[in-house]
N, C-alpha and C positions, 0 to 999 in steps of 0.2 A: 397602275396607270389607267388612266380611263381616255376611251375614244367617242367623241361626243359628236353626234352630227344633226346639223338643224336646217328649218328650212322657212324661209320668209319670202315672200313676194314684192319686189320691186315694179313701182308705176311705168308701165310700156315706153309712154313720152318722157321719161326719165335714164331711162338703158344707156343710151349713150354717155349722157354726163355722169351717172354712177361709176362706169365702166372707165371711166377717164379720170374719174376722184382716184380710184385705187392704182393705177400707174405711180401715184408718187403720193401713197402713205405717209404723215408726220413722220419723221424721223423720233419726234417725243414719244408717237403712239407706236411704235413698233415697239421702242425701247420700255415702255410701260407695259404693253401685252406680254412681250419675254419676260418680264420682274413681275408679272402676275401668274408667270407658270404656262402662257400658253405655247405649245410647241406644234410643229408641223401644222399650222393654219392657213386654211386654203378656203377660198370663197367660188363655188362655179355657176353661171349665170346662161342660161338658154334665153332667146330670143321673146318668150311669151312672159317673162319678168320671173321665174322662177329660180330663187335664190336656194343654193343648197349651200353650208357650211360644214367645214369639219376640223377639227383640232383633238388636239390631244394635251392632257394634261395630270395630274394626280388628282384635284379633288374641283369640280367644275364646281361647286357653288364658292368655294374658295376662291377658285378664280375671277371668277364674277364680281363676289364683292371685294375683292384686293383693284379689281377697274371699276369699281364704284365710288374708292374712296381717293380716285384721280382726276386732277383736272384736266387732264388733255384726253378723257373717256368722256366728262362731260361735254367739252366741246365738239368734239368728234359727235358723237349720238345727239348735241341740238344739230349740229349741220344736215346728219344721214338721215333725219328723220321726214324730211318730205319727201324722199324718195320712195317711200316703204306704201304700200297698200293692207290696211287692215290693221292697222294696228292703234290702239287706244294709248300707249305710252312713247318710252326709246326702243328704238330699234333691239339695243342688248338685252331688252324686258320680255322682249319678243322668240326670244330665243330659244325654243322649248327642244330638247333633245331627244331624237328619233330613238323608239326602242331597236337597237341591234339584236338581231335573231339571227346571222352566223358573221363569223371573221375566220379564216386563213389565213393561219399566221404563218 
């Protein structure tokens, strides 16, 4: 199992409405993240737009491209994509996972 945690930046004039998109997830996109293997996924958001992600799965680029080859990942990532600062692609492009240097288990 791998524990993968990322970090992206959301637009400040943005925080609000991001923060109120994720109250009521697609029910398709939940159901496609879980059949892509993501488990225990969690987004947490401070005030200055700093996006920290974390999930768990078996093989993250597996994951990745099993929500690549979804259409309700594509529609999701056109929507979430103005929200984001800094980034050249989708948001999921964006995604680079932090090296872990300790975990207690």
């Amino acid at each position: 199992m791998q524990r993968i945690c990322f970090r992206l930046r959301v637009r400040e004039d943005k925080l609000a409405e991001y923060e109120s998109r994720h109250e009521s997830v697609w029910p398709e996109m939940r159901d496609a993240l879980s059949a892509a293997g993501w488990r225990n996924y969690s987004l947490f958001l401070d005030d200055a737009g700093n996006l920290i992600g974390y999930l768990e799965c078996d093989d993250f680029e597996r994951a990745l491209t099993a929500m690549e080859k979804t259409d309700v990942n594509a529609r999701w990532q056109e929507e979430m994509a103005p929200f984001f600062e800094g980034l050249s692609g989708r948001p999921d492009e964006g995604m680079v996972p932090l090296r872990e240097i300790f975990h207690l288990a």
